[in-house]
N, C-alpha and C positions, 0 to 999 in steps of 0.2 A: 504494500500500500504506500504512496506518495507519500510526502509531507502535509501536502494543502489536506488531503482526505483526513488523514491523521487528527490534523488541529482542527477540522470540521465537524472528526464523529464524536468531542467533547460535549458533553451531553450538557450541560448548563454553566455558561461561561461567567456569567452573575454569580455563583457562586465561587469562585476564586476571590469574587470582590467584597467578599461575607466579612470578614476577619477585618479586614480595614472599615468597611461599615460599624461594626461594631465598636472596633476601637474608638475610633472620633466620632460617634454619633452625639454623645453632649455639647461637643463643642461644636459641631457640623449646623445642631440646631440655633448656639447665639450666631454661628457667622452666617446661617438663615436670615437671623432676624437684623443683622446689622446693615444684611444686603439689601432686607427691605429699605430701609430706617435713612440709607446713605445716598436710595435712589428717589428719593424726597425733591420736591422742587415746585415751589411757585409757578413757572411754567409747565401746567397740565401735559402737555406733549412727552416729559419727559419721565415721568415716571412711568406713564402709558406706554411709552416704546419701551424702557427697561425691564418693568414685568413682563411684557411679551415673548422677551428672551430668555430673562432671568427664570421665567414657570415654564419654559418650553420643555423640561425635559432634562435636560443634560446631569450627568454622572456625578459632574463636582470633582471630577478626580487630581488635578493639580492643586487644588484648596486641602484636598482631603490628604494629599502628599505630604503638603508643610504642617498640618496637626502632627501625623502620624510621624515625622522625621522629629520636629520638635518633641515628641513623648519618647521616640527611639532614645532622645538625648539626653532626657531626663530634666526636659523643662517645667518649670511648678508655675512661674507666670500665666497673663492675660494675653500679654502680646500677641502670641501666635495666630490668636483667631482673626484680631484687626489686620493682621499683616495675608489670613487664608481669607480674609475678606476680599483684600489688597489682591491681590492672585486673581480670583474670580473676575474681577472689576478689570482687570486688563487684559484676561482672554474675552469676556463679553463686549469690551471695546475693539479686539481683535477681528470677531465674528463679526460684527456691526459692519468695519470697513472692508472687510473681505467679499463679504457676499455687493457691497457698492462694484469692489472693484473683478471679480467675478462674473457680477450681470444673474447673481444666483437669485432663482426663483424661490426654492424650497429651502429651508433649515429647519433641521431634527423632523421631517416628517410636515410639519406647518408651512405656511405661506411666509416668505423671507420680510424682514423688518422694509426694506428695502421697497418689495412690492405693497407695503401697507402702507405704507407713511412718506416712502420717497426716498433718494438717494441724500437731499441735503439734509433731509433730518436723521438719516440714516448716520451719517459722517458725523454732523455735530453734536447727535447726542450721545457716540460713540467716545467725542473728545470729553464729553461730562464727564463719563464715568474712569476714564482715564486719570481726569485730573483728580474726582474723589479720591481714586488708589491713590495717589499720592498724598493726597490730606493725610489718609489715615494712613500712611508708612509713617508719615513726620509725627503723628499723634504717639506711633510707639516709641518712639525716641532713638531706635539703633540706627545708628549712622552706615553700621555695615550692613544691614539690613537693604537700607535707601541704598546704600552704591548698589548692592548684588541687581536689585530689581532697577533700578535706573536702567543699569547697564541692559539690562535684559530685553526695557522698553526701546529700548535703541538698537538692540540688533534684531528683535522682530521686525518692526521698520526697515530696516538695512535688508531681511530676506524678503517683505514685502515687493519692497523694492525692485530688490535683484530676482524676482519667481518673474515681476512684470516683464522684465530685461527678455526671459528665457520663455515669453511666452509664444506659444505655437512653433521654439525653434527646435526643428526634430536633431539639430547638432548638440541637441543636449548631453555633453556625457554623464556617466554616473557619479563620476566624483562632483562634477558640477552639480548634479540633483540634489546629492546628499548635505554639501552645503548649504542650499538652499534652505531643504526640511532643520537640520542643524538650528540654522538662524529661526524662521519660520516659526518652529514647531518645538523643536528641543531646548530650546534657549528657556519657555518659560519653565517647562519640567525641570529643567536644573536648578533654575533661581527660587525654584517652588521647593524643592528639597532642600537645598545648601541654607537659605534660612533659617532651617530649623536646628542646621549646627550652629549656627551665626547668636541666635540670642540665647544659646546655653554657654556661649564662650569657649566652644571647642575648637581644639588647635586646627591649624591651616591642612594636615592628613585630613581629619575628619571631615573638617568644609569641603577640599578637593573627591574623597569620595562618594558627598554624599552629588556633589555638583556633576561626578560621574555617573550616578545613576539615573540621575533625572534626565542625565543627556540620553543615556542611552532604554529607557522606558521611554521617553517621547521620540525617538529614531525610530522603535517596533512597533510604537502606537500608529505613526502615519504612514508607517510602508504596511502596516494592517488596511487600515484605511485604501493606501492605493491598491491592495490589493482586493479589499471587498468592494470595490466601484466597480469592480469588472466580475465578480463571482458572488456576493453577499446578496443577501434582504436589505429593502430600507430600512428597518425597522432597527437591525444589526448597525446601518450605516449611518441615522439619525440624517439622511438625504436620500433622494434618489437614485438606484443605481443607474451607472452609465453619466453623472453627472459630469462627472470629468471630461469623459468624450466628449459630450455634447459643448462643452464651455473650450476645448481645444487647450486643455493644461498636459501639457510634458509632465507625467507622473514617471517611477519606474518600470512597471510594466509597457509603455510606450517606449521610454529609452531601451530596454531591451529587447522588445520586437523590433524597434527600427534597425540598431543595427545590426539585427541576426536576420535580416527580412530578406527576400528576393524583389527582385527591380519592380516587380507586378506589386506585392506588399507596400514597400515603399511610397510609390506611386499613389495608395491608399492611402498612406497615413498623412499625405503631404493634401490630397483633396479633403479629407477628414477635418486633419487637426489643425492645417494650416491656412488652408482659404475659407474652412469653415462650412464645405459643401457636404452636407451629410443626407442622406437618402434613409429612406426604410429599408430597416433591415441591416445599416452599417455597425452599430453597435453588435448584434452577433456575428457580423461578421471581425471586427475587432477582434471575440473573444477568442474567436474561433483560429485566429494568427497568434495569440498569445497564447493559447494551451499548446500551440506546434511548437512555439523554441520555450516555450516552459516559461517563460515569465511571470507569472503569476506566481508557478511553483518557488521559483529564485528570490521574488518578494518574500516571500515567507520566510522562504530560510533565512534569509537575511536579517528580518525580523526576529527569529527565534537566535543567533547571533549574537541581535543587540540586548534581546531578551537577560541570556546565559552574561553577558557583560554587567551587565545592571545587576542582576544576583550578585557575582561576584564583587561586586564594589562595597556592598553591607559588609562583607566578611569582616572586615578592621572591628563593628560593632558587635556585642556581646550579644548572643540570644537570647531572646524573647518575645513577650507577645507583638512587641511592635517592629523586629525585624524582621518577624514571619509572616504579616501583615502586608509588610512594603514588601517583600519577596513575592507573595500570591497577589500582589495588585501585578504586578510584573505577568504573570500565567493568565490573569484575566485579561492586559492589553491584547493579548494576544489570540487568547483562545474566543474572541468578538468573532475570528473568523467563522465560527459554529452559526 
C-alpha cells in the first residue's frame, strides 16, 4: 500500500488532536473570549466581518501551539493567552488579505469575507485586527515576545509577496516553493511555539527548538493542504477542492508534475495554470497527471518528513503531558489527509 493510502485509511484524524484539546481547553476558552472582546468596534462593519471569520470554523491550532509550548515550559502566568490571542488575530488578518489577493470565493466551506463585504473592507478590517495583535503583544510586556512575532509579521508579508512574484510561473522550482510556504505559512507556526519558551525565560536551545518545530509542523501542515486540493473532501480542506487549480497557484504537486511532464502535459499546465483557460473536466484531468509521476504521493512524504523533524525537535524537553500533546498535534497535521 502507498503512503497517501496509508495516511488516508486513518480512521479519525481529530482524534490525534484530543490531547492538545484537552490540554488548553481553559485557556483556549479566555483566549475565546478575548477574541471576542478585542474585535469590538464603534464601526459596526467591523466586528460583523471579524465574527464571520472568527465563528467560521477553524481549529485554532497555532493559538493552541503557544498554550501548549508555554505549559510544555512550565509557565504559571496570564501572558500566554493574550499573546495565543495575539497568534489568532494575525492568521485571521492573514486569511482576510489572502483570499483579497486570491480572488477566493469560499473559506472553511462558507462564502469568503471578500464576496460578502468586499475587497476594501476585506483588506482594512484585516489591518484592524493586525494592529489589535499588536496592542495586546505590548499589553504583555515581553519584548522578546514582540520581536519573535514582529518579525514573523514581516516575513509573512515578504512570502505574500514573493507567492504573488511566483504566481502562474510553472519555472517554479521546489526549493523556491518551499521558501515561499517557509515564509507564508511556517513562519507563524514557529513564532506561535518559540513564544512559549520566550516568557518562561528559557535559554536560546530551547527557543531554537521549539522555533524548529513550529517550522516544521506548519511545512507538513501546507504541503497537506496542497496535497488535499487535489485528493481531499472540502470539508477535510475547510475550501473547495481543486481550489488551487482553479485560482492558477504553483503548489507542489504542480511543480512536480511540470517538470516530470511530457510536452503534451506541459502544454496543459501552461493553458490551465497560466493563461487561466480551464474547461470541464480539466481538474481530473490535472489529477489524473499527478497520480502518473506521483506527486501527490511525494507531497506526502514530504510532509511526513517534516512531520518526523518536528517530533524530533521536542526531544531536548522532558516528557509529559504536554510534549505528547504537541507530538500528536504533529500526527493530526497530517493525518487531515483521511
Amino acid at each position: 500500500m502507498n503512503l497517501a493510502a496509508q495516511v488516508q485509511e486513518r480512521s479519525d484524524p481529530s482524534a490525534a488532536l484530543e490531547p492538545l484539546l484537552r490540554l488548553v481547553h481553559d485557556e483556549m476558552g479566555e483566549v475565546n473570549n478575548i477574541i471576542l472582546s478585542q474585535a469590538r468596534s464603534d464601526v459596526a462593519l467591523i466586528p460583523e466581518l471579524a465574527r464571520h471569520l472568527i465563528n467560521s470554523g477553524g481549529k485554532r491550532l497555532r493559538p493552541m501551539l503557544t498554550i501548549g509550548a508555554a505549559k510544555m515550559c512550565g509557565y504559571e502566568g496570564t501572558g500566554h493567552i493574550m499573546l495565543a490571542a495575539s497568534v489568532e488575530f494575525m492568521h485571521t488578518a492573514t486569511l482576510l488579505h489572502d483570499d483579497v489577493v486570491d480572488e477566493s470565493d469560499m473559506r472553511r466551506g462558507k462564502k469568503s469575507a471578500r464576496m460578502l463585504w468586499g475587497n476594501q473592507a476585506s483588506v482594512l478590517v484585516g489591518d484592524f485586527l493586525l494592529g489589535q495583535a499588536f496592542r495586546m503583544m505590548v499589553d504583555v510586556g515581553s519584548l522578546g515576545a514582540l520581536k519573535v512575532l514582529s518579525e514573523a509579521s514581516s516575513v509573512i508579508a515578504e512570502g505574500e509577496v514573493w507567492q504573488l512574484a511566483a504566481s502562474k510561473n510553472l519555472a517554479t522550482t521546489e526549493e523556491e516553493y518551499l521558501n515561499v510556504i517557509i515564509s507564508k505559512t511556517a513562519a507563524l507556526f514557529a513564532a506561535a511555539a518559540e513564544i512559549g519558551a520566550i516568557l518562561t525565560n528559557r535559554g536560546p536551545e530551547e527557543q531554537a527548538a521549539l522555533r524548529l518545530y513550529g517550522t516544521n509542523i506548519g511545512l507538513a501542515f501546507q504541503l497537506i493542504d496542497d496535497a488535499l486540493d487535489y485528493s481531499g473532501e472540502a470539508a477535510s480542506l475547510g475550501k473547495c477542492v481543486g481550489d488551487d487549480f482553479r485560482e492558477g497557484k504553483i503548489t507542489l504537486p504542480v511543480v512536480l508534475s511540470y517538470r516530470r511532464g511530457t510536452p503534451e502535459e506541459r502544454a496543459f499546465w501552461r493553458r490551465t495554470l497560466q493563461e487561466g483557460s480551464i474547461e470541464d473536466g480539466d481538474l481530473e484531468h490535472a489529477i489524473q497527471i499527478m497520480r502518473r509521476h506521483n506527486a501527490i504521493e511525494e507531497t506526502i512524504q514530504r510532509a511526513v518528513y517534516y512531520g518526523k523533524e518536528a517530533r524530533e525537535a521536542l526531544a531536548i524537553f522532558p516528557a509529559g503531558e504536554a510534549r505528547k500533546a504537541l507530538i500528536d498535534a504533529v500526527d493530526f497535521s497530517i493525518a487531515r489527509m483521511h
